[in-house]
C-alpha positions as CSV (number, residue, x, y, z in Angstrom):
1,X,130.1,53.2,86.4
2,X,131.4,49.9,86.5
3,X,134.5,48.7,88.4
4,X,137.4,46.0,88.0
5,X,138.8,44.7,90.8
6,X,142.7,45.2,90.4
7,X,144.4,43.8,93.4
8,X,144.1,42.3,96.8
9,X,146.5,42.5,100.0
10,X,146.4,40.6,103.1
11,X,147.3,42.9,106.2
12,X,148.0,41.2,109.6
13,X,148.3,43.5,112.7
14,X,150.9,41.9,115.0
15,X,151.6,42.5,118.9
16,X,155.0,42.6,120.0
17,X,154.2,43.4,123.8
18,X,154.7,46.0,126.3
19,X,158.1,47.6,125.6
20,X,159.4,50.3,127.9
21,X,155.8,50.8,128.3
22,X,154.2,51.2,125.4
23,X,152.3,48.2,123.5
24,X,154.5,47.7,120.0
25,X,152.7,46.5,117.3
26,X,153.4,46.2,113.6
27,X,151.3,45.3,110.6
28,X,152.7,43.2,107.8
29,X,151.5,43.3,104.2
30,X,151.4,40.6,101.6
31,X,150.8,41.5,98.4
32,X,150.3,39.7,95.2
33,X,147.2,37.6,96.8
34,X,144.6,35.7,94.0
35,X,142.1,38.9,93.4
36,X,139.9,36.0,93.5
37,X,140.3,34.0,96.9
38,X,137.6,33.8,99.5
39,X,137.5,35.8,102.8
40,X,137.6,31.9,104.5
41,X,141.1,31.3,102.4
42,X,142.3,34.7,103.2
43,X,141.7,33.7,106.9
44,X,142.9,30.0,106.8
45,X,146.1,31.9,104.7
46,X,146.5,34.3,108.1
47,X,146.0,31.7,110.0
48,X,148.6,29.4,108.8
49,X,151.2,32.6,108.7
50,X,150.7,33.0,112.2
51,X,151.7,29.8,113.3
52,X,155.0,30.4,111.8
53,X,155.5,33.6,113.3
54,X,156.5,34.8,116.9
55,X,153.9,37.8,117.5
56,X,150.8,37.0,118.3
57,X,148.2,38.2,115.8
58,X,145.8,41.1,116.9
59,X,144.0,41.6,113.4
60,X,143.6,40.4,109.8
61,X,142.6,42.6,107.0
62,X,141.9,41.8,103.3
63,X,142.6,45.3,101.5
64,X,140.6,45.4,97.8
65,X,141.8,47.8,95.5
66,X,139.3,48.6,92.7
67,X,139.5,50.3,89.8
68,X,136.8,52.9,88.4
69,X,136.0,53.0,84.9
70,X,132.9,55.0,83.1
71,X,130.5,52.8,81.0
């Protein structure tokens, strides 16, 4: 069985705070990413989003979608 991979997506989990007592958080996608890049590029990519966003950044997950084909 050999597989192709078909697409990658870079998830960030971001913390909004305490609000009327429960911790808010929401996680953005961004599709479309090069299925080539680097975890070290994913990360500086995350990193660099994050300094243009308010939240602070809890997580960072790179989300590989293969696909399976038979030999």
């Amino acid at each position: 069985m050999a597989s192709v991979l078909a697409s990658c997506k870079l998830q960030m989990l971001d913390n909004y705070g305490v609000v009327e007592g429960k911790e808010v958080t929401k996680t953005h996608t961004y599709s479309k990413i090069r299925t080539a890049a680097a975890d070290s590029e994913l990360y500086a990519l995350a990193t660099a989003i994050n300094t243009l966003t308010a939240p602070t950044c809890d997580s960072v997950r790179a989300v590989r979608v293969s696909e399976l084909a038979s030999d």
